[in-house]
C-alpha positions in Angstrom: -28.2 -30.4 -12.3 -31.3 -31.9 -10.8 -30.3 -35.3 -11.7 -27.3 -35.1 -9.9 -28.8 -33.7 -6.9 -31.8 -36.3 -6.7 -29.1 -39.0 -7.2 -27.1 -37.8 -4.2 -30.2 -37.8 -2.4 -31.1 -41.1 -2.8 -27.3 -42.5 -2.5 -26.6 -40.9 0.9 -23.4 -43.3 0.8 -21.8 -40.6 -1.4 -23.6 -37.5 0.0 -22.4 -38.0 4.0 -18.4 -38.0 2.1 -19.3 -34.8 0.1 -20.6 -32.7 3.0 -18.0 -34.2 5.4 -15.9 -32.5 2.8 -17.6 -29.5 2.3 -18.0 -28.8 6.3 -13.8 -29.4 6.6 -13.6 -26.8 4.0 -15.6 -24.2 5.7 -14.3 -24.7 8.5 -10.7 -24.5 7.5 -11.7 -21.0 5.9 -13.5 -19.8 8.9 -10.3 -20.8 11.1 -8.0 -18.7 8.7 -10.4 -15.8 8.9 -10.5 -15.7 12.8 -6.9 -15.7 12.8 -6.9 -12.5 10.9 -9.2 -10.7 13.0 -7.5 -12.0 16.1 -4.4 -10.2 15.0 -6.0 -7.0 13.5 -7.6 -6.9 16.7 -4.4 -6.9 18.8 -2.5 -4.6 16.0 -5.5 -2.4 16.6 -5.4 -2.2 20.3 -1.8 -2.0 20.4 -2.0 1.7 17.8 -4.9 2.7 20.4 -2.6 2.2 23.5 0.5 3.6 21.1 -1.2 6.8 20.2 -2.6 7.6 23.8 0.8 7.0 25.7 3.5 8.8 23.2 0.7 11.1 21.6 -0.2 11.9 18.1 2.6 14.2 17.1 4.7 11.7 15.7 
């Protein structure tokens, strides 16, 4: 494992692809994850506003 790291270090012709790579990955995942919260925010504010308005004895 350390050969293969040293040898990306010292080719940074192949290490500037790799973490181009693994920075569009992360960032792809981090973009799917704020679109989740964004909408459990807004499903959450909406049951807040739901309950308060029409009351709890549903």
């Amino acid at each position: 494992m350390n050969g293969i790291l040293e040898y990306l270090l010292h080719t940074p012709i192949l290490l500037v692809p790799l973490l181009l790579l693994v920075a569009v990955l992360i960032f792809a995942i981090l973009k799917k994850l704020l679109k989740v919260a964004i909408v459990l925010l807004i499903a959450g504010v909406l049951y807040v506003l739901l309950v308060r308005y029409l009351g709890g004895g549903l």
